[in-house]
C-alpha positions in Angstrom: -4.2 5.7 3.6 -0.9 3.6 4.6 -0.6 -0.1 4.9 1.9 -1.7 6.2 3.2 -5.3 8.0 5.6 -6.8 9.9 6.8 -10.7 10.5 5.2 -12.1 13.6 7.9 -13.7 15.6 7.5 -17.2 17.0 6.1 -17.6 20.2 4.3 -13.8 19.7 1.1 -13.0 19.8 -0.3 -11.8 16.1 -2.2 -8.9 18.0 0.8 -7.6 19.6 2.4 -7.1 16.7 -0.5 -5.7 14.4 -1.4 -3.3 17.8 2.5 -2.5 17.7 1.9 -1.7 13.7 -1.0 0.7 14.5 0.2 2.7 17.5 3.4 3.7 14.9 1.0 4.5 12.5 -1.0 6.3 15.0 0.7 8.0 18.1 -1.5 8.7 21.0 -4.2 6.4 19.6 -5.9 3.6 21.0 -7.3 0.5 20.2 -10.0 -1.7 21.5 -11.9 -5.2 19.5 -15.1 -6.1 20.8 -17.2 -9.0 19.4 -20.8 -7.7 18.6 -21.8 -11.5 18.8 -20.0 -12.9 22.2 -18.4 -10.1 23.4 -14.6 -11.3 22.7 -11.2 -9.6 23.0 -11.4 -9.9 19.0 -13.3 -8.9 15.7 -12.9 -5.5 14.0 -10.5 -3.1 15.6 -12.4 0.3 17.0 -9.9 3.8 17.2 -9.8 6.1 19.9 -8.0 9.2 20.2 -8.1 10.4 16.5 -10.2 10.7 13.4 -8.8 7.3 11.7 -9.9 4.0 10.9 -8.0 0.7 10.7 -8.3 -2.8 9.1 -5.9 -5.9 9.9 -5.6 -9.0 8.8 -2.9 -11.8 8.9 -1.3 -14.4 6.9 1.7 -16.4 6.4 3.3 -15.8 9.3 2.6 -11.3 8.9 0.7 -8.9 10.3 -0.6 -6.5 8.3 -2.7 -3.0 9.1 -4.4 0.0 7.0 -4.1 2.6 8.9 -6.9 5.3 6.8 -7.0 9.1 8.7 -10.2 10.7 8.0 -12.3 7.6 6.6 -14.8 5.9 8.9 -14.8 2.6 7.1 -11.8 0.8 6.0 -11.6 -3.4 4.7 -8.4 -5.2 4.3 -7.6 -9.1 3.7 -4.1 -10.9 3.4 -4.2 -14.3 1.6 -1.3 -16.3 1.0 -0.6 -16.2 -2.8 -0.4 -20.3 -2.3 -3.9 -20.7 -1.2 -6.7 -22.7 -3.1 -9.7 -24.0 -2.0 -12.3 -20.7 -2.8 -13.9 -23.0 -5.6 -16.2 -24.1 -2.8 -17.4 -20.6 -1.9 -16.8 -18.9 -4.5 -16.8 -20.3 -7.9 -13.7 -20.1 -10.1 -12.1 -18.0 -7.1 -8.6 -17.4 -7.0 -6.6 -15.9 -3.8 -6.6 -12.6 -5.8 -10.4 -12.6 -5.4 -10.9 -14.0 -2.2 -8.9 -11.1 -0.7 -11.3 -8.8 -2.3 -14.4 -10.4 -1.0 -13.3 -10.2 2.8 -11.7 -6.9 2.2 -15.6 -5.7 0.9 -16.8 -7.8 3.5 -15.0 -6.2 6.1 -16.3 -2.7 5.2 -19.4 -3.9 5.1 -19.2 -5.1 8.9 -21.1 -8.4 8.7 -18.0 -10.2 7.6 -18.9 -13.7 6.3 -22.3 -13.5 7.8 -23.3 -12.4 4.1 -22.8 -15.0 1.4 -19.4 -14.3 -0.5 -21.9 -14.6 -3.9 -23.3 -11.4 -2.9 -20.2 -9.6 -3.8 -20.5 -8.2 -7.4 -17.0 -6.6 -8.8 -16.5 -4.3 -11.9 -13.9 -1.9 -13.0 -13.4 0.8 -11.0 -14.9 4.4 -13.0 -14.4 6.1 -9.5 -11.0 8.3 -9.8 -8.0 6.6 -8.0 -9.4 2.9 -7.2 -8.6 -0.2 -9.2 -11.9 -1.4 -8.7 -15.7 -1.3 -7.6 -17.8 -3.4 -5.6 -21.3 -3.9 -4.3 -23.7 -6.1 -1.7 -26.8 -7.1 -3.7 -26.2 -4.0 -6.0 -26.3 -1.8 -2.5 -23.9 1.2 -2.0 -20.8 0.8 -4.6 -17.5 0.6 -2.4 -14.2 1.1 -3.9 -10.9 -1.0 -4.1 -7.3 -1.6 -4.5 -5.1 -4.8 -5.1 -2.0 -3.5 -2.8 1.6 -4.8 -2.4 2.3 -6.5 0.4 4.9 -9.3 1.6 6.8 -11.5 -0.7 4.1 -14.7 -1.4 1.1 -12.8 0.5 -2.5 -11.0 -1.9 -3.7 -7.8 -0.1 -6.7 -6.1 -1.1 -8.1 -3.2 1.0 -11.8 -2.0 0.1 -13.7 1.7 1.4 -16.9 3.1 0.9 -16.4 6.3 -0.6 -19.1 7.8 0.8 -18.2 7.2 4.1 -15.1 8.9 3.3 -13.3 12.2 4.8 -9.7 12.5 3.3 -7.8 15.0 4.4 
């Protein structure tokens, strides 16, 4: 798994630089975003051309990917450290866990279709993550609180049995 980001310059398209991101990460691949609901140039990212998966998100002005070879689901959020406002969502929410409920939620596919509440978090007793999650006490993904830009929370999410490291 590698993540990585880049500034977006003024007057640039985010996607053109996250794309730019992933083909580095991924030579020869190629990427396509297609809407499930209204069939837009946008949404989660699909891979062709190799056996990876990818995540973006921006904030703050950066692009950032996960790039994860061999996994078939992969989550990752960007919140700028700054932020407030999650009280309203999520109670007693800090950027820190907000980043960790869209990174699940990405994973998960349905995005913010599914009530943030849902999201249950608990020390991680799988080897190698930070921490666990779960929908409704479904299937337990796994986490990690990464670093990222100066002033920007990333959290990137998996489900480990979805998983095919090489």
């Amino acid at each position: 798994m590698s993540v990585t980001w880049r500034r977006v310059p003024a007057g640039v398209e985010r996607r053109t630089v996250s794309r730019a991101l992933l083909g580095e990460l991924l030579p020869g691949a190629t990427f396509a975003s297609r809407c499930p609901r209204c069939g837009g140039d946008h949404g989660r990212v699909h891979v062709g051309g190799t056996d990876a998966t990818v995540s973006v998100s921006y904030a703050e002005g950066w692009a950032v990917v996960v790039t994860a070879p061999g996994w078939r689901r992969v989550g990752l959020d960007a919140v700028p450290a700054s932020a407030s406002g999650f009280d309203h969502v999520l109670p007693g929410g800090d950027a820190r866990s907000w980043a960790r409920v869209e990174a699940v939620l990405k994973v998960d596919g349905r995005g913010l279709a599914v009530d943030p509440l849902r999201v249950r978090f608990a020390d991680s007793v799988v080897p190698g993550a930070e921490w666990t999650a779960s929908i409704d006490d479904g299937a337990t993904l796994v986490g990690w609180d990464v670093a990222g830009p100066s002033g920007v929370i990333l959290a990137v999410a998996a489900d480990p049995g979805a998983a095919h490291p090489r």
